[in-house]
C-alpha positions, 0 to 999 in steps of 0.5 A: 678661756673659762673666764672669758665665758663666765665674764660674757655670760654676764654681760648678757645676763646684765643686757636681760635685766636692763631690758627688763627694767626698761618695759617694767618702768615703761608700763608702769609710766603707760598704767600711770598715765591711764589711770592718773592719781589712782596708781600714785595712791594704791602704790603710797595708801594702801592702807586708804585703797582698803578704805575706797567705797566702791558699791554704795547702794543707790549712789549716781555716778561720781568723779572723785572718790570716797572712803570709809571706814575706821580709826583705832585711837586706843589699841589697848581699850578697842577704841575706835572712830567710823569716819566717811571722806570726800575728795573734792570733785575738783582739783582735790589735790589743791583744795584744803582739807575740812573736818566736820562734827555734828554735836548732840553730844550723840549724834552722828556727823555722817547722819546728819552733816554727810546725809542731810546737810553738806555730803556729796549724797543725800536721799532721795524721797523715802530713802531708799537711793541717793541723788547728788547734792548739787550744794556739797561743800565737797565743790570747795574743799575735801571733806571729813566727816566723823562720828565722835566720841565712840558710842556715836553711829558706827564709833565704838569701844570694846571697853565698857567703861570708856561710856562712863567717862563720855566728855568734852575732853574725852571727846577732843583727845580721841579727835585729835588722835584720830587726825593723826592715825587717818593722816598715816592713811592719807600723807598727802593731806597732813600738809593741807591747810586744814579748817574744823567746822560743825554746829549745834554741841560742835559749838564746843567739840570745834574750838576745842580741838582747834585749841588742843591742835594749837596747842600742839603745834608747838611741837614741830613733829605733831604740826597740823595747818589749821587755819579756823573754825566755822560754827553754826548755830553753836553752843556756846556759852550756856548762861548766855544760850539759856537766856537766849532760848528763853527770849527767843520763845517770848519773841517768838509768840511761843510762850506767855508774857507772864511765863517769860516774866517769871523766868526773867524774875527767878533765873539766874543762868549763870549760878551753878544751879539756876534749877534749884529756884522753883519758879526759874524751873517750873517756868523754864519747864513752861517754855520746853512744853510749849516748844514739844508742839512743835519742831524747836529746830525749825519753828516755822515747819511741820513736824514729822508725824511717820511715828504716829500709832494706831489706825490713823497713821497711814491717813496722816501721812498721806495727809501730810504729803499731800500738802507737803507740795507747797513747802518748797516754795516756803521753806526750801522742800524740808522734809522733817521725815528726813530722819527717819529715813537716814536711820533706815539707810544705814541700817541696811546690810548692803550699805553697811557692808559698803562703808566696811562696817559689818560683813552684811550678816552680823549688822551694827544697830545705827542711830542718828543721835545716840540718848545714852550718850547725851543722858551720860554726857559727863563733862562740858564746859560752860563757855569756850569763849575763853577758847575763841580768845586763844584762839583769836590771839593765836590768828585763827579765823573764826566764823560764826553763822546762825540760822534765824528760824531755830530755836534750840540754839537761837539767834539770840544766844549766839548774840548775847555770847559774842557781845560778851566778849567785848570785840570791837567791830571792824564791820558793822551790822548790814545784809549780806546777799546770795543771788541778789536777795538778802541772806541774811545779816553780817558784823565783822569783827576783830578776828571774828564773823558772826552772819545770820542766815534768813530764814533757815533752822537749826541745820542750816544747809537743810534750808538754805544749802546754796547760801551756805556753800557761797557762805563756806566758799567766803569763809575758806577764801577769808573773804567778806560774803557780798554786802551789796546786790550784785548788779546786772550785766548791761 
């Protein structure tokens, strides 16, 4: 008899729990349903929802969410990277994953690629909010920005000596084990197909971590999809992008015919030491002096003069301002200003607080561009063309696209280094065209792209930022950019 009782009372305890199952897996399915990849990605990512940006101040409201934070890629040495991601604003979960660096070496990709150039945010007027940035490449694919190597923005080491060692190798390692501690934050996109973009000194940051991850990839448990790399206005081959910068001012109106002859006659960029001849040094020091006039980046835009001292400050800026009101219709509403105010913003306790850098009490002295770093920089390489060579052989894509109004890393520099690699053309030289005007000019060839953007600077997306997201939105679909005028419906 007791038996019978202590047998039902189980029956009916195991009836309770069933019931309970049931409405838990029920809710669970009704919180699902409600707030759809929200409940997939607190359950899986945790360690991402610590990440979730949620009150970043003056942001407008968005659809897709954004993270922020850090990566330790040396426990030992208290080593870490501040990184800033972007879901796509559509269809995240279809969409490839892309890494963007800016260069310097020393400046910050949050700074400059997220703020001021391809980020879903940027600022609006003097700083103090942000407005949407209608051409984010964030339309096209999730983006990942990160301040590399440590000493950039946010980015640190608690080990002095790191700073010692600041280089290209130094950088690409710690890059690399940063993509796979932030794929332990975010497992969904460790599958992704996967593409590296930057421009500037990321001319040698990209090809290479492209070339470490293929290198890698040989080991099937350490495997990323990377698919290529975009480049603007990058770094390339520093005989060849001397000698660029140098033709480029003479073409240019900005130096004599007589400074451009003696640099001609006494320099030979490709020695280890073209300094050591006098007259190469005197007359390249020639050219910088006359490019200090002006913005090298943009050689056809104003400078900022926010920094002017004494009592005509005030009186300049309005100045400036007032006859600012042309610009749009000449250069796309540039503000050279713009980093000025970049630095203000991220030097506020309420944004650092949001992007989970500082409680809002003990802040982080942020920099756009870092000068220890570039002073120090102990390590770079003189060409990574040997790079896009793997690279190619390894069937990688590679797009390379270079504003025409720059003069730090000019047109002609990334010309003179991709003729030396002897390609042949499968498509040549013609215009490419966005909105039925000509963009700017297009070779193709075997494994390689190579456009000029008319009339942008160094930062391309500054300028011309819907042509450069038609122009990233062909590079990920591999797909040529328009070569014809688009024709009118009848």
């Amino acid at each position: 008899m007791h038996l019978y009782l202590f047998m039902e009372f189980v029956i009916k305890l195991m009836f309770i729990l069933i019931l309970a199952l049931t409405a838990s897996s029920s809710l669970e399915s009704v919180v699902g349903a409600r707030h759809g990849q929200w409940s997939k990605e607190k359950k899986h990512n945790s360690w991402a929802s610590e990440d979730l940006v949620s009150d970043l101040p003056g942001q407008p409201e968005v659809d897709f969410r954004h993270y922020a934070g850090y990566v330790t890629v040396s426990q030992e040495k208290g080593r870490a990277l501040f990184y800033w991601f972007y879901e796509a604003a559509t269809l995240p979960d279809k969409k490839p994953l892309v890494l963007w660096l800016n260069g310097g070496p020393g400046c910050s990709s949050v700074g400059n690629g997220a703020t001021k150039e391809i980020g879903p945010f940027i600022l609006d007027g003097d700083g103090r909010a942000l407005k949407l940035n209608p051409y984010s490449w964030n339309a096209e694919a999730n983006m990942l920005f990160l301040e590399s190597p440590v000493g950039v923005g946010f980015s640190y080491s608690n080990t002095s000596t790191d700073y010692d060692t600041l280089g290209d190798d130094f950088t690409a390692n710690d890059a690399y084990t940063f993509l796979h501690k932030w794929f332990l934050k975010f497992p969904s996109y460790k599958t992704r197909q996967f593409y590296v973009a930057g421009e500037s000194y990321a001319g040698k940051y990209v090809p290479e971590l492209a070339e470490l991850i293929h290198e890698k990839n040989k080991d099937p448990s350490l495997f990323i999809d990377l698919r290529g790399i975009l480049l603007g206005n990058p770094e390339t081959n520093d005989a060849e992008d001397w000698k660029g910068l140098v033709d480029y001012a003479w073409s240019h109106a900005v130096v004599s015919d007589e400074t451009h002859k003696t640099v001609g006659e006494s320099c030979d960029f490709s020695s280890k030491n073209p300094w050591s001849n006098k007259d190469c040094n005197g007359a390249v020091g020639e050219v910088l002096r006359q490019y200090k006039e002006i913005d090298i980046f943009s050689l056809y835009t104003s400078v900022c003069i926010s920094n002017s001292t004494g009592s005509d400050q005030t009186s300049l800026q309005v100045k400036f301002r007032s006859t600012s009101k042309m610009m749009p219709r000449i250069m796309g509403g540039y503000d050279p200003c713009l980093d000025d105010h970049v630095t203000s913003y991220y030097n506020r306790p309420d944004v650092q607080r949001a992007l989970h850098v500082s409680d809002g009490l003990h802040l982080k002295n942020w920099s756009l561009c870092n000068m220890t770093v570039f002073d120090n920089w102990f390590d770079s390489k003189e060409s990574v063309l040997p790079i896009y060579n793997k690279l190619i052989a390894g069937g990688l894509r590679i797009w390379v696209y270079s504003g025409d109004t720059d003069g730090r890393v000019p047109v002609l520099s990334t010309r003179y280094s991709l003729s030396s690699l002897g390609l042949p053309i499968k498509r040549p030289w013609r215009p490419w065209y966005h909105n039925k005007q000509v963009a700017g000019w297009l070779q193709e060839y075997e494994g390689l792209t190579f456009a000029s953007v008319r009339g942008a600077g160094h930062k391309v997306p500054v300028f011309k930022p819907s042509e450069s997201l038609a122009f990233f939105s062909s590079f990920l679909q591999g797909e040529s950019p328009p070569s014809e005028r688009a024709k009118s419906a009848p």
